[in-house]
N, C-alpha and C positions, 0 to 999 in steps of 0.2 A: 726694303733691305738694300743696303747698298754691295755692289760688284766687287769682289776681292781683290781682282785685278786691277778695277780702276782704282782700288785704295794705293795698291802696288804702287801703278803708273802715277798718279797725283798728288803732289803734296800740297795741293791748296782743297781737296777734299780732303786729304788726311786730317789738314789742319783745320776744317770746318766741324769733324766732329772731335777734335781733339779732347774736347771738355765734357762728352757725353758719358759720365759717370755712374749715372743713374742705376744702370743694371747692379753694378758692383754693392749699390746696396741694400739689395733684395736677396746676393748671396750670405748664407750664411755657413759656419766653421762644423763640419761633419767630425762630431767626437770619434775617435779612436781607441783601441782596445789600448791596453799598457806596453804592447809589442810594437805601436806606431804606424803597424799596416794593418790591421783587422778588424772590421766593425758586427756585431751580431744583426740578425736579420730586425729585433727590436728596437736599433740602432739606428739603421736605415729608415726602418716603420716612420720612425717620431723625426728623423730627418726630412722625411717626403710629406711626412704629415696625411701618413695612412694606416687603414688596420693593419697590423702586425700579420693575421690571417686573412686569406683571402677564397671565397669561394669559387675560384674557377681550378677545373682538374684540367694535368698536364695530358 
């Protein structure tokens, strides 16, 4: 993992990963409720790609 700082200070590191895209295609678009900020906990579930329930108590 590269140093935030040295990204800061360096623009010939900056520009060395300039093209590292990769991740951005792994994210994907989190559905929203019809109010644009609210998602249900089944929402989340199938976004994360886990049970909806989960057996550990608080």
């Amino acid at each position: 993992m590269i140093n935030e700082s040295a990204l800061l200070e360096s623009k010939s590191l900056r520009d060395s990963v300039l093209e590292r895209t990769d991740v951005l295609d792994r994210v994907k678009a989190l559905s929203l409720l019809p109010d644009g900020m609210h998602v249900t906990t089944a929402m989340v579930a199938t976004y994360f790609e886990v049970a909806e329930k989960s057996s550990t108590t608080c």
